[in-house]
PDB file of N, CA, C and O in Angstrom:
ATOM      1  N   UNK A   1       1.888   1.955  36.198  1.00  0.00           N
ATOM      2  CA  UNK A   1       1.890   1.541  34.808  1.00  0.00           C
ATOM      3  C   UNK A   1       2.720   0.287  34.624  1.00  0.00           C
ATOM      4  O   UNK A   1       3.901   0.247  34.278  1.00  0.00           O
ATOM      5  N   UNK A   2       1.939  -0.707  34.904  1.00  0.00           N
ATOM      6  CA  UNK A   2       3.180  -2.149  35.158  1.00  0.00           C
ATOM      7  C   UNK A   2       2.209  -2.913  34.929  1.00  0.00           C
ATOM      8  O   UNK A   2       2.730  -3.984  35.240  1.00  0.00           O
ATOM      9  N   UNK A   3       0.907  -3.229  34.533  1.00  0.00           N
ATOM     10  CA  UNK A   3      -0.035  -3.920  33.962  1.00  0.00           C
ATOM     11  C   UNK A   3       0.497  -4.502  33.343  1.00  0.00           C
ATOM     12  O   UNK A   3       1.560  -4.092  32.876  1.00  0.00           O
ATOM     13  N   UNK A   4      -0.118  -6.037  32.980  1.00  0.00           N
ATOM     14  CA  UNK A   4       0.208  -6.748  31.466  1.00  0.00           C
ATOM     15  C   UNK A   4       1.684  -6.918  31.274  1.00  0.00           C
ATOM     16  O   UNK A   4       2.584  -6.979  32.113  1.00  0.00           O
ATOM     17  N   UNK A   5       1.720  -6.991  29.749  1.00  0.00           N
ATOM     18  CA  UNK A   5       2.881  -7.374  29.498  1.00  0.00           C
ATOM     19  C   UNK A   5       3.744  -6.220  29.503  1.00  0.00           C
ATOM     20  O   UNK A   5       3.252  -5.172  29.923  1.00  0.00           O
ATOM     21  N   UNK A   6       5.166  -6.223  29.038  1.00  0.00           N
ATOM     22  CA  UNK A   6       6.347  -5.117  28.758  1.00  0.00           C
ATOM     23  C   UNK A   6       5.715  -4.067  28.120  1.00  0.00           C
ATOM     24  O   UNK A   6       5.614  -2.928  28.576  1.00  0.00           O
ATOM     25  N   UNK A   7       5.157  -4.586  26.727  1.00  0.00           N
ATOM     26  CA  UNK A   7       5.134  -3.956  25.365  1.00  0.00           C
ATOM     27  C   UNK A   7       3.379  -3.179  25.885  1.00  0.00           C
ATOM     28  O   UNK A   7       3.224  -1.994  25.592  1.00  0.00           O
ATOM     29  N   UNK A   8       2.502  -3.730  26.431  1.00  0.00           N
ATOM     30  CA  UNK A   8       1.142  -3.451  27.186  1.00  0.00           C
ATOM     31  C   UNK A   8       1.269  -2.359  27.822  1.00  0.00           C
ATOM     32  O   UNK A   8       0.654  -1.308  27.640  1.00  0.00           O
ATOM     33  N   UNK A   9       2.190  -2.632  28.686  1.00  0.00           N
ATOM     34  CA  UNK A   9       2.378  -1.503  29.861  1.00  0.00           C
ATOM     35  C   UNK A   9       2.909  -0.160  28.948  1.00  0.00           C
ATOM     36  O   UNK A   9       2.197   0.843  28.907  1.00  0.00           O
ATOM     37  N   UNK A  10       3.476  -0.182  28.631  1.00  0.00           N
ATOM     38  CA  UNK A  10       4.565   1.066  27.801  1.00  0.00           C
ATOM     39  C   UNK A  10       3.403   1.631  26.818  1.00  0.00           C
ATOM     40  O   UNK A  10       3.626   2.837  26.710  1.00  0.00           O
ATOM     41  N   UNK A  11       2.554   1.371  26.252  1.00  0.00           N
ATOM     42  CA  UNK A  11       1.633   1.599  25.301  1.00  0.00           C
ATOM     43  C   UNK A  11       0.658   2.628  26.255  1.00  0.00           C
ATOM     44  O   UNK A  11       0.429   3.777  25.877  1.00  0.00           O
ATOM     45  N   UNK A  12       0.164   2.139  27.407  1.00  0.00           N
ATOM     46  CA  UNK A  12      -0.656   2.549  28.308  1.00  0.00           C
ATOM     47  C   UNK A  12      -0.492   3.795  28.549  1.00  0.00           C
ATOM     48  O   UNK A  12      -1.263   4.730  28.334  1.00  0.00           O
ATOM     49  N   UNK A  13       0.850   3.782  29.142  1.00  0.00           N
ATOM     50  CA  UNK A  13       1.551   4.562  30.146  1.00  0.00           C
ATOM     51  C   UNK A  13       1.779   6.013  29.482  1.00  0.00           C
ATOM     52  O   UNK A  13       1.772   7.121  30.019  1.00  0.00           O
ATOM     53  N   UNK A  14       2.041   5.538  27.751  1.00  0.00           N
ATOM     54  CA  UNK A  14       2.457   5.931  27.480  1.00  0.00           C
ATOM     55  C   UNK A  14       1.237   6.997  26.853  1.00  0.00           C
ATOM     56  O   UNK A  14       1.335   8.224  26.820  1.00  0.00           O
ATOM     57  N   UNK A  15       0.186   6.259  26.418  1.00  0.00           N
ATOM     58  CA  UNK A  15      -1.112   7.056  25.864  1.00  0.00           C
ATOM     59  C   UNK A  15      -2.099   7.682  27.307  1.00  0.00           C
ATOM     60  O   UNK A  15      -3.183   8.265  27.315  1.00  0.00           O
ATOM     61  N   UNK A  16      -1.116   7.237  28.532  1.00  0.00           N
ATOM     62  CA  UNK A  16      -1.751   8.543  30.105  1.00  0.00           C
ATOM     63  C   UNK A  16      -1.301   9.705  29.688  1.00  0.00           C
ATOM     64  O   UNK A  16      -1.895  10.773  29.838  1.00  0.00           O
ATOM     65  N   UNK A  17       0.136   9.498  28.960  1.00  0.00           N
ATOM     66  CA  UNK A  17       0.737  10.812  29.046  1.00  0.00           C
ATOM     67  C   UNK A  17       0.515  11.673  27.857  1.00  0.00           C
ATOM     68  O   UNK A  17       0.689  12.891  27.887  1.00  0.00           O
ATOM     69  N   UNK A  18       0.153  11.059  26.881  1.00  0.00           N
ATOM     70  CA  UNK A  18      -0.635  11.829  25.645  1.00  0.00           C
ATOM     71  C   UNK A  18      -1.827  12.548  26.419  1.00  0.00           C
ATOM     72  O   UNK A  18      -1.800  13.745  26.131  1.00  0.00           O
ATOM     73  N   UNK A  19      -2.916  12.231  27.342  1.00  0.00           N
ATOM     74  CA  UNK A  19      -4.076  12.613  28.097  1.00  0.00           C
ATOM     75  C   UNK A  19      -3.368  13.796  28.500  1.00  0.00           C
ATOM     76  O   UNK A  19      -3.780  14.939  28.302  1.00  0.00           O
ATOM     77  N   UNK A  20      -2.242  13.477  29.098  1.00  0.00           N
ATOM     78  CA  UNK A  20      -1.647  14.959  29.980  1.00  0.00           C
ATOM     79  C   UNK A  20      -1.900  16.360  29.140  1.00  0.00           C
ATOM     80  O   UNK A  20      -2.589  17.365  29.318  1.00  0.00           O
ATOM     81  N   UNK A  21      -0.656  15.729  27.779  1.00  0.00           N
ATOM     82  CA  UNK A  21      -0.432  16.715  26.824  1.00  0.00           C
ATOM     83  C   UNK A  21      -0.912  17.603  26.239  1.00  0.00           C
ATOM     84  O   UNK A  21      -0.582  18.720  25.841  1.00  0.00           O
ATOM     85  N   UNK A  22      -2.182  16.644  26.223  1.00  0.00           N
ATOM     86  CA  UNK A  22      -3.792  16.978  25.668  1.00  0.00           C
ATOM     87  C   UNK A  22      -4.324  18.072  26.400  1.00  0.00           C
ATOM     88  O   UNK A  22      -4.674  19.139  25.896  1.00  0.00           O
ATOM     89  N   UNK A  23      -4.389  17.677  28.007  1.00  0.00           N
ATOM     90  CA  UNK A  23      -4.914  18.624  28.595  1.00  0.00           C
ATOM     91  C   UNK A  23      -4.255  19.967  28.647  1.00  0.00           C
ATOM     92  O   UNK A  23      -4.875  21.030  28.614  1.00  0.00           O
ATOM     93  N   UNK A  24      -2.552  19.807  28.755  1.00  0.00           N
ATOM     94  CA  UNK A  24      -2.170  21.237  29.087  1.00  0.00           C
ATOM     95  C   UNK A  24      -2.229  22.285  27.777  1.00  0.00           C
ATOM     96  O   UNK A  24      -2.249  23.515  27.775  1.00  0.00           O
ATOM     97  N   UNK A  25      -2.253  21.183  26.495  1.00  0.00           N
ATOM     98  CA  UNK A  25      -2.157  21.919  25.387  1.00  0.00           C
ATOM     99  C   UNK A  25      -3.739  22.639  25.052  1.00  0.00           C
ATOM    100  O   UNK A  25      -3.812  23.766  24.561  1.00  0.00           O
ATOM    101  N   UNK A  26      -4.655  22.027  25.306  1.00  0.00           N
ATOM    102  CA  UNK A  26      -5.685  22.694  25.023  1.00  0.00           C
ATOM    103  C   UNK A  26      -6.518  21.851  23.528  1.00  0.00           C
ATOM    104  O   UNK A  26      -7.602  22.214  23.071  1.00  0.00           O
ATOM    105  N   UNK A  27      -5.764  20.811  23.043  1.00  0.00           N
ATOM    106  CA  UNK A  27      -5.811  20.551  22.069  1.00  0.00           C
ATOM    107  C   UNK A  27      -5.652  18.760  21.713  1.00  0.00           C
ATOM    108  O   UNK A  27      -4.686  18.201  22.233  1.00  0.00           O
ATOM    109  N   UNK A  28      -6.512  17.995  20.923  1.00  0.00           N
ATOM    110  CA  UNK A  28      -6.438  17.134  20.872  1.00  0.00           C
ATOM    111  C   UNK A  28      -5.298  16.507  19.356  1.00  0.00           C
ATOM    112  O   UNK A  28      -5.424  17.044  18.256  1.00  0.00           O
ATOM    113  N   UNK A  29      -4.342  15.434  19.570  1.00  0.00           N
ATOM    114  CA  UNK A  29      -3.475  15.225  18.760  1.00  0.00           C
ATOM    115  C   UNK A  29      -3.978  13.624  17.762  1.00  0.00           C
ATOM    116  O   UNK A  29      -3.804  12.557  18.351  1.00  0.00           O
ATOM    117  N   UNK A  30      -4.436  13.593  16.637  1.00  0.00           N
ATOM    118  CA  UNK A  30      -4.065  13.045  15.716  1.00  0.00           C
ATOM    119  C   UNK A  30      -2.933  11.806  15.971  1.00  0.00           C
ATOM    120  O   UNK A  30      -3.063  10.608  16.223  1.00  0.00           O
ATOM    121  N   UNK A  31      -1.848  12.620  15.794  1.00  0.00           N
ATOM    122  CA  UNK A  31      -0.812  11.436  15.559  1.00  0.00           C
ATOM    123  C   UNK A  31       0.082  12.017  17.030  1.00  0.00           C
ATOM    124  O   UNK A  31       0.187  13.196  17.367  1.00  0.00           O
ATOM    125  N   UNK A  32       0.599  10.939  17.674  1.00  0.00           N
ATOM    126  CA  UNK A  32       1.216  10.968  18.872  1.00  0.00           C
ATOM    127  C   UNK A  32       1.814   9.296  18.981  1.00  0.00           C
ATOM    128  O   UNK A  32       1.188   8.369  19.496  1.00  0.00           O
ATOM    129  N   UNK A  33       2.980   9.222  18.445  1.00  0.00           N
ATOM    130  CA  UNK A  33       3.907   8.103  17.924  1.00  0.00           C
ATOM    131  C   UNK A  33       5.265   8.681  18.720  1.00  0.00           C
ATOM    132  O   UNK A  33       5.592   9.867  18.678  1.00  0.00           O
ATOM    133  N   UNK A  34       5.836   7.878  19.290  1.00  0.00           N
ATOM    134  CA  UNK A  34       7.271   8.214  20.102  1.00  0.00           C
ATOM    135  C   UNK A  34       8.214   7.614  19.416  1.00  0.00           C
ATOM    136  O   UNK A  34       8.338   6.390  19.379  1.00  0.00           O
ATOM    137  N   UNK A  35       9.161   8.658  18.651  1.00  0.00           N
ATOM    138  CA  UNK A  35      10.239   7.539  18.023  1.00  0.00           C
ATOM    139  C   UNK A  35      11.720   8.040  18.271  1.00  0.00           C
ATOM    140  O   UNK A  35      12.645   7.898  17.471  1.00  0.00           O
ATOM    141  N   UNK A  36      11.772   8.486  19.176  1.00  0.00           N
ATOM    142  CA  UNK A  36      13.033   8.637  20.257  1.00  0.00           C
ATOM    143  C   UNK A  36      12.931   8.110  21.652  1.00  0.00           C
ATOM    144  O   UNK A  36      11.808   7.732  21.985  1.00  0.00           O
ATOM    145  N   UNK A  37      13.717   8.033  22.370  1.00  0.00           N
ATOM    146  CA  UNK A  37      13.721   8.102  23.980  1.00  0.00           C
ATOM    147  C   UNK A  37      15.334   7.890  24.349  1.00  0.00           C
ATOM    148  O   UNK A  37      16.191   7.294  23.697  1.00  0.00           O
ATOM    149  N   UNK A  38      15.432   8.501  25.464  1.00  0.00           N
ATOM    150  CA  UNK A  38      16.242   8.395  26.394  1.00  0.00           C
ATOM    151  C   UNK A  38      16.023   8.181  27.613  1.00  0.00           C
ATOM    152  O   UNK A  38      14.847   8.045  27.949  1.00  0.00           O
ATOM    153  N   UNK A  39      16.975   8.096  28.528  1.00  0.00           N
ATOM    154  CA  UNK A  39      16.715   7.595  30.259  1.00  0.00           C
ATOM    155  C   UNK A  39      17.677   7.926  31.128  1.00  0.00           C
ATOM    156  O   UNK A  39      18.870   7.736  30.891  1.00  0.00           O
ATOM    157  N   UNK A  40      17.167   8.516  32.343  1.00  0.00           N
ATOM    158  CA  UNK A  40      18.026   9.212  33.458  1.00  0.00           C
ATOM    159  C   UNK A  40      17.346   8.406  34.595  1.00  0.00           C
ATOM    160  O   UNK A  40      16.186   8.426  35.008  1.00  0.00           O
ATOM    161  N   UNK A  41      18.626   7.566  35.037  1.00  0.00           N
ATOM    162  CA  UNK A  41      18.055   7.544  36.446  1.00  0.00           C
ATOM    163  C   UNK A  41      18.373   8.190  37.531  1.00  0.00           C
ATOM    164  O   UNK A  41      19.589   8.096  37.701  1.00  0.00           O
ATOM    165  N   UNK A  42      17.827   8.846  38.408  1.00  0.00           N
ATOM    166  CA  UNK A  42      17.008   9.332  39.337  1.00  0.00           C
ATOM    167  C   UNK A  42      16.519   8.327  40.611  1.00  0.00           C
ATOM    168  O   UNK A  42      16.583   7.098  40.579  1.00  0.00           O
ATOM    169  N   UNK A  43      16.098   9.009  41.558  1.00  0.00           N
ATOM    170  CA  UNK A  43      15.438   8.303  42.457  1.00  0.00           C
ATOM    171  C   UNK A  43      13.968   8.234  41.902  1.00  0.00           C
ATOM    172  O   UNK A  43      13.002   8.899  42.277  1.00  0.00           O
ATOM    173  N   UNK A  44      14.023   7.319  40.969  1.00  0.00           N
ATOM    174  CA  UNK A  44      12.895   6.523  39.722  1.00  0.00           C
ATOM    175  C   UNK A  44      13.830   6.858  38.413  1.00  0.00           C
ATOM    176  O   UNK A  44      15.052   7.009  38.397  1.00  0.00           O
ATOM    177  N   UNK A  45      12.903   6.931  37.323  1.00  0.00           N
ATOM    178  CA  UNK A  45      13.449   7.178  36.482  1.00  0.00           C
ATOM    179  C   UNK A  45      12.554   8.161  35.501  1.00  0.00           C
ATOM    180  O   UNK A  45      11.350   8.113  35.253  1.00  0.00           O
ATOM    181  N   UNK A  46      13.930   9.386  34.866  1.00  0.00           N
ATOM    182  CA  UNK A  46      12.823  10.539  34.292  1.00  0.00           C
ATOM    183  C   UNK A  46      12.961   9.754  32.243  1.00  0.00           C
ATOM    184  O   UNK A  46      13.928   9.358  31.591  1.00  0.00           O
ATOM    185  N   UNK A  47      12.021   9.827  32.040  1.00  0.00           N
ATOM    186  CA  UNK A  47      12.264   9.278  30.406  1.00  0.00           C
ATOM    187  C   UNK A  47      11.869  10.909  29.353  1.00  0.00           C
ATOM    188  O   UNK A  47      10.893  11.657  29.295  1.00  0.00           O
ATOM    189  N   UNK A  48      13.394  10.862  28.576  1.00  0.00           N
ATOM    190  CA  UNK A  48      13.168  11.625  27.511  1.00  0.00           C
ATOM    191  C   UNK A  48      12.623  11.566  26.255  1.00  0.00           C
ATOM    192  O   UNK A  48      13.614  11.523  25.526  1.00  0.00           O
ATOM    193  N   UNK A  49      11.708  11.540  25.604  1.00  0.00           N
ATOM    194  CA  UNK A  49      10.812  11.269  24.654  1.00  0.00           C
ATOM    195  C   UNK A  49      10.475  12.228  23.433  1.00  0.00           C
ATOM    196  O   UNK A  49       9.955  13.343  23.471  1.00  0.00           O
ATOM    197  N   UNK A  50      10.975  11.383  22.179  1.00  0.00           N
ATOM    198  CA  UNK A  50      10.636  12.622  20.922  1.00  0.00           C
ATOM    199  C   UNK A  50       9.406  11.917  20.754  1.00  0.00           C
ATOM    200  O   UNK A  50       9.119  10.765  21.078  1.00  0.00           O
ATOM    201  N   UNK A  51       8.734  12.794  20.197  1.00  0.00           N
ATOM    202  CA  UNK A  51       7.314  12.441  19.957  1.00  0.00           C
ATOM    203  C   UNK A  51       6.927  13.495  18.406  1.00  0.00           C
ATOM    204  O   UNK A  51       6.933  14.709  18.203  1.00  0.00           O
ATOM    205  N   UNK A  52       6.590  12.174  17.469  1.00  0.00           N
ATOM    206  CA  UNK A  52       5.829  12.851  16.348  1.00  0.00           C
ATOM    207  C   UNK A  52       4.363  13.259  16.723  1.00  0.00           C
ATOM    208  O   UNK A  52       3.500  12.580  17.279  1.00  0.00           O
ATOM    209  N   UNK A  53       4.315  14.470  16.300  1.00  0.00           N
ATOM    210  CA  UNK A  53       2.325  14.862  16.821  1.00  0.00           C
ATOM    211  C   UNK A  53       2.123  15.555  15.470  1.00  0.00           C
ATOM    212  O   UNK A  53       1.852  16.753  15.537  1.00  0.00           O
ATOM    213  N   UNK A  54       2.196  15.089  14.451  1.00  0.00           N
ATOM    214  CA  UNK A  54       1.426  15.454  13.000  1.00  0.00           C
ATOM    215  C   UNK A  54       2.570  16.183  11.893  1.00  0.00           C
ATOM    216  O   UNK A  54       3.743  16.313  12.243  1.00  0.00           O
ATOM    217  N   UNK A  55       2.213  16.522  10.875  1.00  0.00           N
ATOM    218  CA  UNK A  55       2.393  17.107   9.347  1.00  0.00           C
ATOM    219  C   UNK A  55       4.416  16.912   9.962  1.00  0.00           C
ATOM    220  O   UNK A  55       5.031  15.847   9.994  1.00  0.00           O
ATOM    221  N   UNK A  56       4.911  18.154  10.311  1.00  0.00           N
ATOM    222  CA  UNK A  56       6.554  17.814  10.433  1.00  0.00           C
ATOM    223  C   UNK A  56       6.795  18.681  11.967  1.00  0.00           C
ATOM    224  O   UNK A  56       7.722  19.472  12.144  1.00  0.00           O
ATOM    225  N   UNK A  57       5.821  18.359  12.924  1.00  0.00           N
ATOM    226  CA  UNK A  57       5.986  19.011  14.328  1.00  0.00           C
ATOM    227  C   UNK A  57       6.361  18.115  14.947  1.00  0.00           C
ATOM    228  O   UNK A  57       5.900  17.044  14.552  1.00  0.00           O
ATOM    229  N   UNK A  58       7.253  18.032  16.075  1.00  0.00           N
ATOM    230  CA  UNK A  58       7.890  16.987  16.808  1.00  0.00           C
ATOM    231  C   UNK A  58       7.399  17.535  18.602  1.00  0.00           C
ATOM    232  O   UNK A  58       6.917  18.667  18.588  1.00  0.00           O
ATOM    233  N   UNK A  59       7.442  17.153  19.451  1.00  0.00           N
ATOM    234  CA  UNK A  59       7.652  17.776  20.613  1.00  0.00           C
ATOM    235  C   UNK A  59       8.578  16.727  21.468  1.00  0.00           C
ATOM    236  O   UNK A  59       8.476  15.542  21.151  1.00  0.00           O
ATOM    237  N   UNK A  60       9.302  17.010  22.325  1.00  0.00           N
ATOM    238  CA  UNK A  60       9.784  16.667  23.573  1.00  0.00           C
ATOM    239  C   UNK A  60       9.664  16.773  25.096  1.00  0.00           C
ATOM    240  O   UNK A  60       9.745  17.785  25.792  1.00  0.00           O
ATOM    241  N   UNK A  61       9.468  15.593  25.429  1.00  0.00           N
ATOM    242  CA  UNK A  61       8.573  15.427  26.632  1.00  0.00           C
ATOM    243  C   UNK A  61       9.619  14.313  27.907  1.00  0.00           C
ATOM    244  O   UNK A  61      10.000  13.142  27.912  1.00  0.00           O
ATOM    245  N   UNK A  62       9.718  15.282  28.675  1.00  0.00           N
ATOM    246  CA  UNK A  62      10.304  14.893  30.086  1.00  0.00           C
ATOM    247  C   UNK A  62       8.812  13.552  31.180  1.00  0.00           C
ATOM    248  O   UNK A  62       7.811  14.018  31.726  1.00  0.00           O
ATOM    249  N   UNK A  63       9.120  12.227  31.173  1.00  0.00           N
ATOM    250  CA  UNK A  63       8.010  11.824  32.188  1.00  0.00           C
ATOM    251  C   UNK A  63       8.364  11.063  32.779  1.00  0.00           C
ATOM    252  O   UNK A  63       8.607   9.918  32.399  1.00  0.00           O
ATOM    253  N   UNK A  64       8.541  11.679  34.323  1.00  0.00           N
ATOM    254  CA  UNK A  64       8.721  10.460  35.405  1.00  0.00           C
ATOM    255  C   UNK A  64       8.472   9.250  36.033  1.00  0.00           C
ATOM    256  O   UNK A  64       7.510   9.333  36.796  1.00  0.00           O
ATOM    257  N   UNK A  65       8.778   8.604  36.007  1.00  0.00           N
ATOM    258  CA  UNK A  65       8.325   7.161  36.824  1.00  0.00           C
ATOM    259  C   UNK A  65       9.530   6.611  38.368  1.00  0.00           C
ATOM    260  O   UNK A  65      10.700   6.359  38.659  1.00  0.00           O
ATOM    261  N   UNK A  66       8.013   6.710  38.964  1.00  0.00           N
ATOM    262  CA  UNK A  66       8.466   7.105  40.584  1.00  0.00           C
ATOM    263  C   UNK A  66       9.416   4.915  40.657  1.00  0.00           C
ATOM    264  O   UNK A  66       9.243   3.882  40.011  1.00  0.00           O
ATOM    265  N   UNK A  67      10.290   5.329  41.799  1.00  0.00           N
ATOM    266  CA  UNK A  67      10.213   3.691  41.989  1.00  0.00           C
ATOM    267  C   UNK A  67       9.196   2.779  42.629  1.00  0.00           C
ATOM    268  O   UNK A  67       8.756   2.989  43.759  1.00  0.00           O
ATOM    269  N   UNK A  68       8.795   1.642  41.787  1.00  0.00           N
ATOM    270  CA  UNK A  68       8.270   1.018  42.390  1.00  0.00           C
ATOM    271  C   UNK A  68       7.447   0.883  43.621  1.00  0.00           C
ATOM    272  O   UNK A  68       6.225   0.760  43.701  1.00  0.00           O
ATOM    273  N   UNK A  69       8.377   0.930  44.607  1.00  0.00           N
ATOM    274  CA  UNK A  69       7.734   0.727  46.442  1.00  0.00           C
ATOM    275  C   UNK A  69       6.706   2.357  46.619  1.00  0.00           C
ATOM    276  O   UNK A  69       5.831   2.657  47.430  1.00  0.00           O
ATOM    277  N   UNK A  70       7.289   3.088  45.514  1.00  0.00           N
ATOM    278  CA  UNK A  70       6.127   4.827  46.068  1.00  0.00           C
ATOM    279  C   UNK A  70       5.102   4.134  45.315  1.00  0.00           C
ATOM    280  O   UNK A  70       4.064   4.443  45.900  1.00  0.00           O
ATOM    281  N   UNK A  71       4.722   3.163  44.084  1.00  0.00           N
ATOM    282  CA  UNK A  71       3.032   3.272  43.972  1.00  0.00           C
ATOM    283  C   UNK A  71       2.283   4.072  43.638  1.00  0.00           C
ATOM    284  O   UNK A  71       1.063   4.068  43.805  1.00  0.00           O
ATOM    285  N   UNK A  72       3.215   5.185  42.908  1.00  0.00           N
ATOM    286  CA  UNK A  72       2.960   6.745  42.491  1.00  0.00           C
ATOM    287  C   UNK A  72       2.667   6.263  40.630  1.00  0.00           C
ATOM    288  O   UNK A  72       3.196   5.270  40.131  1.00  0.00           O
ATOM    289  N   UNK A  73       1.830   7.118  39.939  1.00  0.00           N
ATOM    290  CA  UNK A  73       1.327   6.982  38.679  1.00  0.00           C
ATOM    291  C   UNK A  73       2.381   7.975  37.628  1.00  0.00           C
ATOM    292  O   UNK A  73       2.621   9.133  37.971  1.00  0.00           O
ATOM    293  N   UNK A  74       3.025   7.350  36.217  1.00  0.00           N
ATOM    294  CA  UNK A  74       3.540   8.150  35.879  1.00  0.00           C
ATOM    295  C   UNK A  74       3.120   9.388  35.557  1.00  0.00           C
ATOM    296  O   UNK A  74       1.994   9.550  35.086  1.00  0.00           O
ATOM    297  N   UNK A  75       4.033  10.499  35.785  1.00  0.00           N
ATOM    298  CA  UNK A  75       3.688  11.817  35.677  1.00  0.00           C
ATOM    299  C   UNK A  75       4.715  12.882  34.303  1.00  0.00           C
ATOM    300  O   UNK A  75       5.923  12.878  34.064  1.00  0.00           O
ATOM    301  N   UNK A  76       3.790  13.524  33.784  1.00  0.00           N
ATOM    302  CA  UNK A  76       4.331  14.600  32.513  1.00  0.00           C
ATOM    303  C   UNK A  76       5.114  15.577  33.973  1.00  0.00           C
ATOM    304  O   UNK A  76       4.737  16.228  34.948  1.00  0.00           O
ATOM    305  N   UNK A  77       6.473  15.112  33.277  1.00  0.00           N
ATOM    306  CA  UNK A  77       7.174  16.496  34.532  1.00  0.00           C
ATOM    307  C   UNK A  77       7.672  18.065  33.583  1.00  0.00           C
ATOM    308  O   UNK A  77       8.125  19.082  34.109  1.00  0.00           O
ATOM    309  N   UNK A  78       7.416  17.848  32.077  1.00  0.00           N
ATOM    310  CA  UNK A  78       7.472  18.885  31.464  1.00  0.00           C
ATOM    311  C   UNK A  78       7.701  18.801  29.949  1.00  0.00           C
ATOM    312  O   UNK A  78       8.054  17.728  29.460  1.00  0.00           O
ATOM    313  N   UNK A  79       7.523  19.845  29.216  1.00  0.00           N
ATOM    314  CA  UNK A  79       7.460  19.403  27.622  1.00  0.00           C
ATOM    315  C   UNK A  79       7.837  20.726  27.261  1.00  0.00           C
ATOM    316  O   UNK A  79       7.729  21.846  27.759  1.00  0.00           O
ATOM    317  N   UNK A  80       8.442  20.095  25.960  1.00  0.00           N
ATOM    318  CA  UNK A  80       9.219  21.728  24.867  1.00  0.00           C
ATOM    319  C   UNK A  80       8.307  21.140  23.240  1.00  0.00           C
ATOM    320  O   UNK A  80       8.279  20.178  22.472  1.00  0.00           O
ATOM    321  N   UNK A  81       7.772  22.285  23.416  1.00  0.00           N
ATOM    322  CA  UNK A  81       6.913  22.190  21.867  1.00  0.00           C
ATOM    323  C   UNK A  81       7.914  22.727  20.769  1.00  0.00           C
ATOM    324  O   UNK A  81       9.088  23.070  20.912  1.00  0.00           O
ATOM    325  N   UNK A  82       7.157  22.708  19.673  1.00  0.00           N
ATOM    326  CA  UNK A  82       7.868  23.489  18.158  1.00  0.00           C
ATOM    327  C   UNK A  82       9.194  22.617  17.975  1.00  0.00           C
ATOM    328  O   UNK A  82      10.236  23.229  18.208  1.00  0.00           O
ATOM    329  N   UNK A  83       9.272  21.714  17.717  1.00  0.00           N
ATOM    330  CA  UNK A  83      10.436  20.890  18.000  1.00  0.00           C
ATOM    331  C   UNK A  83      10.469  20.368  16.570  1.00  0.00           C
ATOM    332  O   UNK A  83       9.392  20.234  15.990  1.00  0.00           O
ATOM    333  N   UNK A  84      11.428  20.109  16.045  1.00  0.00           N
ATOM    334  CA  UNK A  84      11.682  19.663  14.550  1.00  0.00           C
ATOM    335  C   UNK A  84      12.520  17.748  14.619  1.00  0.00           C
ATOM    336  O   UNK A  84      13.244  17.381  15.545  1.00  0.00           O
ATOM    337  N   UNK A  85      12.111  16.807  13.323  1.00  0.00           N
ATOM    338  CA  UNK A  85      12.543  15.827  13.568  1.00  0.00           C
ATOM    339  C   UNK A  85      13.849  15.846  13.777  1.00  0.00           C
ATOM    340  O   UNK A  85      14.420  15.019  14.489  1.00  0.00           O
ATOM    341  N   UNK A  86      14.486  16.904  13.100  1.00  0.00           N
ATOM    342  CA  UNK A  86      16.401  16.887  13.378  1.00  0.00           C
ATOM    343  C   UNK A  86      16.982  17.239  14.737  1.00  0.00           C
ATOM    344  O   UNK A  86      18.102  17.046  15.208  1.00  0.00           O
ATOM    345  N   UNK A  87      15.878  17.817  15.233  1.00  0.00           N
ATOM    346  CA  UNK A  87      16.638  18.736  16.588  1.00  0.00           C
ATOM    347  C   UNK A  87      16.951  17.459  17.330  1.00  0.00           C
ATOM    348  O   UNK A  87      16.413  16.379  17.082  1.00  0.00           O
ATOM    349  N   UNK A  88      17.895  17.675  18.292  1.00  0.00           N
ATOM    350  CA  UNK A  88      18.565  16.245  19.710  1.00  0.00           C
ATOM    351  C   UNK A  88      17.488  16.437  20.793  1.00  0.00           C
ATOM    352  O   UNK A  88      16.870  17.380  21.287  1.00  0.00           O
ATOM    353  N   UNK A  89      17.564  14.908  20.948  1.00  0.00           N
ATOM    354  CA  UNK A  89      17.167  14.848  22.395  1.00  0.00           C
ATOM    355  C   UNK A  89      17.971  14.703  23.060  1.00  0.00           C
ATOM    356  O   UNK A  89      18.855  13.848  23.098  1.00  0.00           O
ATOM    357  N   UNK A  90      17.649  15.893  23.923  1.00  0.00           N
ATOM    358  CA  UNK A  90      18.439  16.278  24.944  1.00  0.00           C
ATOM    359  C   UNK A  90      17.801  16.549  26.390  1.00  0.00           C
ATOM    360  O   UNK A  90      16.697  17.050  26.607  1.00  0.00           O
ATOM    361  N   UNK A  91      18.855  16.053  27.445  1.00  0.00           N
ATOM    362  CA  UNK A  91      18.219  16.388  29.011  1.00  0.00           C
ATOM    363  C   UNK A  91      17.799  17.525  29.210  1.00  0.00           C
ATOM    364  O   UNK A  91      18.496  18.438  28.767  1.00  0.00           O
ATOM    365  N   UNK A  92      16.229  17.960  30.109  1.00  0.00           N
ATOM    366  CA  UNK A  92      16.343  19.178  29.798  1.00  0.00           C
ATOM    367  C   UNK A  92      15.108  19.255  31.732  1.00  0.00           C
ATOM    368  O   UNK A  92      14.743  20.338  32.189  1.00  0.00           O
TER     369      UNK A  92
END
């Protein structure tokens, strides 16, 4: 996910991992807008992500990005649903 520009790439990468969400949830999302994040580095880096997905449901979503030289595609390494806009993002 390193296509294009900064703002290109992150959009992309970022609507693979909506595809993920999609799939494990069973369910297709409307609104899927990220207006948190955090960052752990790791051998890559894992990104913590609030994510609005409609009416006042939030979820939080763990997604890795391998370094560079692996050539590996970012991956959903895990998600906490039922999540409210007040709750923290937190490492998880």
């Amino acid at each position: 996910c390193s296509a294009g520009g900064a703002a290109w790439s992150r959009t992309y990468c970022f609507l693979k991992v909506k595809a993920q969400i999609e799939e494990k949830e069973g369910k297709t999302f409307d609104v899927f807008t990220a207006v948190e994040f955090k960052t752990q580095l790791v051998a890559g880096t894992n990104y913590f992500i609030k994510v609005h997905v409609g009416n006042e449901e939030f979820m939080h979503l763990r997604v890795f990005k391998s370094l560079p030289h692996e050539n590996e595609q970012l991956s959903l390494h895990s998600y906490q649903g039922s999540k409210t806009k007040h709750d923290e993002l937190a490492y998880f």
